[in-house]
C-alpha positions in Angstrom: -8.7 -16.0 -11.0 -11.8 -15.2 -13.6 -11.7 -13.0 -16.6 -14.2 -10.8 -14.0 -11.5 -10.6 -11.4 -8.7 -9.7 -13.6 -10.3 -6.4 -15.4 -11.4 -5.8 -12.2 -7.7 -5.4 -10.5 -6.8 -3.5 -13.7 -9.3 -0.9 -13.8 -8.0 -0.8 -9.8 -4.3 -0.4 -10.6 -4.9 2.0 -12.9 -7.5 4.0 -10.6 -4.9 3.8 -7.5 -2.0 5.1 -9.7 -3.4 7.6 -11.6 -5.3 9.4 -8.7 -1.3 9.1 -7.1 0.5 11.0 -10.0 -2.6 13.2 -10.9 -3.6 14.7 -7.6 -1.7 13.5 -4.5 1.8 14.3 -5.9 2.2 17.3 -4.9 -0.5 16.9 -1.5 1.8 17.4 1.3 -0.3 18.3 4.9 2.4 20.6 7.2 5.7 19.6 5.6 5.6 16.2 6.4 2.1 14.4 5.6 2.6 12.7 2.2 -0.1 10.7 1.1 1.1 7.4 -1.4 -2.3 5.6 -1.9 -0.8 3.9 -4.9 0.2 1.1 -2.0 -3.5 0.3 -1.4 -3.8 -1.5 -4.5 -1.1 -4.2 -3.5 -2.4 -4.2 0.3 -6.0 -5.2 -1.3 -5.6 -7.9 -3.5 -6.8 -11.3 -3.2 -5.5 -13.2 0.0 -4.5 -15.9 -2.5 -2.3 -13.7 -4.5 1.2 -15.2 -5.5 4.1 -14.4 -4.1 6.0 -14.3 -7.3 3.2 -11.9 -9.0 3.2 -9.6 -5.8 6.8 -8.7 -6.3 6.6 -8.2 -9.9 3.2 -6.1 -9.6 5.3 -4.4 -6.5 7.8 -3.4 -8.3 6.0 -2.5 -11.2 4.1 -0.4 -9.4 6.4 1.4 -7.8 8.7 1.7 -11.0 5.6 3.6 -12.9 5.6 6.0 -9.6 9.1 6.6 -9.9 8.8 7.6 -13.7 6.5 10.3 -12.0 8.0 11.6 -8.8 11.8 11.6 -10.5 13.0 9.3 -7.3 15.2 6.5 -8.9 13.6 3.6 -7.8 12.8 4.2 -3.8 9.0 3.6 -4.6 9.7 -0.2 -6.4 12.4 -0.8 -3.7 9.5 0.2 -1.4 6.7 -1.6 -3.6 8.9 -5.1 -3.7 9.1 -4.7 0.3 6.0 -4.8 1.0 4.7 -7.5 -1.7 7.5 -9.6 -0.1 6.4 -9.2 3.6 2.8 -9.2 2.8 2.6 -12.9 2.5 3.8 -13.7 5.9 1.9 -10.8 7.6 -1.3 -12.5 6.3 -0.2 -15.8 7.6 0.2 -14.3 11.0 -2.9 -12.3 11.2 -5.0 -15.1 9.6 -7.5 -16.4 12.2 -8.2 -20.6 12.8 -10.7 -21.0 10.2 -8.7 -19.2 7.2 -10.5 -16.7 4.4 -12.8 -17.8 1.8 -11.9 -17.9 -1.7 -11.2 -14.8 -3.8 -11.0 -13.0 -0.4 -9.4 -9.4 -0.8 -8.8 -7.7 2.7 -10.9 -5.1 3.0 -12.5 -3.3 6.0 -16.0 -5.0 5.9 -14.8 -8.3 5.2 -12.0 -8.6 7.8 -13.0 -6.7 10.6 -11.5 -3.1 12.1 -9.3 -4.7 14.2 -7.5 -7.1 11.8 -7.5 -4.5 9.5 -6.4 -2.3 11.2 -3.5 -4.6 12.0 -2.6 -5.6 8.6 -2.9 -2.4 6.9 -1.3 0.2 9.4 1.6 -2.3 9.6 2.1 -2.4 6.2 1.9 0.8 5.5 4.1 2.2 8.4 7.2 -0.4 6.8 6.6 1.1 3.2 6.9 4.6 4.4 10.2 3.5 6.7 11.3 2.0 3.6 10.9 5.4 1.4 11.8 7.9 3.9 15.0 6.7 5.3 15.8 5.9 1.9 15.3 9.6 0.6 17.3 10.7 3.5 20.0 8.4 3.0 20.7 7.1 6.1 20.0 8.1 9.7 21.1 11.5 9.8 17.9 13.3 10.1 16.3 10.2 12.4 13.6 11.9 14.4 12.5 14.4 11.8 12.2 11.6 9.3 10.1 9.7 11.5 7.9 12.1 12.0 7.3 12.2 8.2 6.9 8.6 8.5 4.4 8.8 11.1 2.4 11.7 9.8 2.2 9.9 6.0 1.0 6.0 7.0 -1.8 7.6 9.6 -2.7 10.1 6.2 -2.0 7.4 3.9 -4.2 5.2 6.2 -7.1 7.5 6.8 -7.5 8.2 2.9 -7.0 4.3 2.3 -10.4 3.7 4.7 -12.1 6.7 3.4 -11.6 5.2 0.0 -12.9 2.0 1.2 -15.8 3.5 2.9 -16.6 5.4 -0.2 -16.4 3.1 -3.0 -16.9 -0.6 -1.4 -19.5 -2.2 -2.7 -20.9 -5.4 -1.1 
């Protein structure tokens, strides 16, 4: 990775979580939309990413939310979740020719479909993750997934409109 690369994903992690504690910590759309776009900065990095520095920027990332939203460590248990799947969902979704190099995954590069694919996906098993944790079990099932539901499509939705916004070619 370049020097270029590298201030580029900090001034990104940085970006991602300070709009998360700043201004979408206490966003909540009808009781149960939560919106944790902190999450987009480990969905769009590099295809070539390592595994090892995914789970340590996972869980990173998720500890410096958890300072934040006072929740003893569901966010990194999420964060190192989904840096370890994301690997193998990428190796699934990757079409016959493979990516170029110092491909990231975002929507104008890959496509609405596969993007669609890999970032719903993703997103839906992080918010399993922090919800059924929180609740501590299964007790609450169905009202808990409907918090999960309703928070990856409005995680999702802000994620593209993001993209859409602030992608530049």
């Amino acid at each position: 990775m370049s020097y270029r690369v590298i201030i580029q994903q900090v001034f990104a992690i940085l970006i991602f979580t300070g709009v998360q504690v700043a201004m979408l910590k206490n966003l909540v759309l009808f009781d149960t939309a939560f919106c944790f776009i902190y999450i987009g900065f480990l969905l769009f990095l590099p295809f070539e990413s390592g595994r090892t520095g995914l789970l340590l920027l996972g869980f990173l990332l998720g500890f410096v939310v958890d300072i934040f939203y006072d929740s003893l460590g569901i966010h990194a248990a999420a964060g190192v979740l989904i840096a370890f799947i994301r690997p193998a969902w990428i190796n699934v979704l990757t079409p016959q020719g493979g990516y170029e190099l110092n491909a990231s995954p975002f929507l104008k590069q890959t496509g609405v479909t596969w993007f669609v694919s890999y970032t719903f996906a993703l997103i839906f098993i992080h918010h399993l993750a922090i919800f059924f944790i929180e609740a501590g079990g299964f007790s609450m099932f169905f009202f808990t997934l409907v918090k999960v539901f309703s928070s990856a499509i409005f995680t999702f939705l802000v994620l593209v409109l993001a993209q859409l916004l602030f992608y530049r070619k």
